[in-house]
Residue, then its C-alpha position, 0 to 999 in steps of 0.5 A: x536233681x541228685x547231680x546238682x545236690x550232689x554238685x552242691x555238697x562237693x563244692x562246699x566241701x572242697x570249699x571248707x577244705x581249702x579255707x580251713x575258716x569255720x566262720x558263718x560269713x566265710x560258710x555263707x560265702x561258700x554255700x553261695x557260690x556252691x550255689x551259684x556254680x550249680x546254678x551256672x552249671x544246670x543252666x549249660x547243660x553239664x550237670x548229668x550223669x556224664x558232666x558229674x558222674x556220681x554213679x561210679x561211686x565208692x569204687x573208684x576211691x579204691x581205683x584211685x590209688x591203685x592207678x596212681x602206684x600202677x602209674x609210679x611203677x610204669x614211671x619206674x620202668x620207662x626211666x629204666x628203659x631209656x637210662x638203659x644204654x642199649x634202649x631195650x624197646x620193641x614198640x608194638x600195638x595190640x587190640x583187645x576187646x574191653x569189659x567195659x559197657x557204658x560210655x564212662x567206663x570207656x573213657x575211664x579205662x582208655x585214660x587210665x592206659x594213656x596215664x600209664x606211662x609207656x602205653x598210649x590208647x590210640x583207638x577207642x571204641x565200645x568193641x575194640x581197643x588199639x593201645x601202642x605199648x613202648x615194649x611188648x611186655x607192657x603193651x601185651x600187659x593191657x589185654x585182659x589186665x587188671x586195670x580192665x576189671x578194676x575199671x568195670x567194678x567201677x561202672x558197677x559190673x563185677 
């Protein structure tokens, strides 16, 4: 029930955001299809803490940023590299054992490296993952990172 509320709210929200109309009619509008989507969405089964994962919380309104300059800086890096006329690379897979316990917290730190540009989770898994880096550095750069213990602040451990 806290997911579909939460749902709801969301969905108002964004839904004020992108009219920008403050009118009764357009607000009414809003809240019914907020409705009706969540009405929609708890009848096939996907509003639940995985389809709407409101436990992370906050925490992730910090990781946000933090990945996406993580992700402009590999960018930077990947063009170096093949702008470079002697293609410095030196592909290489790594395994390492994540911090992460929960499901969610799997997905979001195998994304999160598959985002980065020049490295790429290949296997996942709740005791191992093996990550193929474009060079050493960077694959070697995933193994006790900080992308790992951002991503299990936010499912909540420290």
């Amino acid at each position: 029930m806290v997911q579909a509320v939460s749902l709801f709210v969301i969905l108002c929200l964004f839904w004020l955001l992108l009219s920008g109309f403050f009118t009764l009619f357009l607000m009414s509008a809003g809240a019914g299809c907020a409705l009706a989507v969540v009405l929609f969405a708890r009848r096939m089964g996907v509003v639940d803490p995985e389809g709407h994962p409101i436990q992370v919380g906050w925490p992730v309104l910090l990781y946000w940023p933090w990945l996406l300059r993580e992700i402009v800086k590999s960018a930077w890096d990947v063009s170096r590299i093949i702008l470079d006329p002697a293609l410095p690379i030196s592909p290489t897979l790594v395994r390492f054992k994540p911090t992460q316990r929960s499901d969610l917290g799997l997905v979001i730190h195998a994304n999160s490296i598959t985002l980065t540009p020049g490295t790429i989770a290949i296997e996942v898994g709740p005791d191992e993952f093996l990550v193929h880096g474009l060079t050493r550095g960077g694959a070697e750069g995933v193994i006790d990172s900080d992308m790992d213990r951002r991503v299990t602040a936010c499912e909540g451990r420290r």
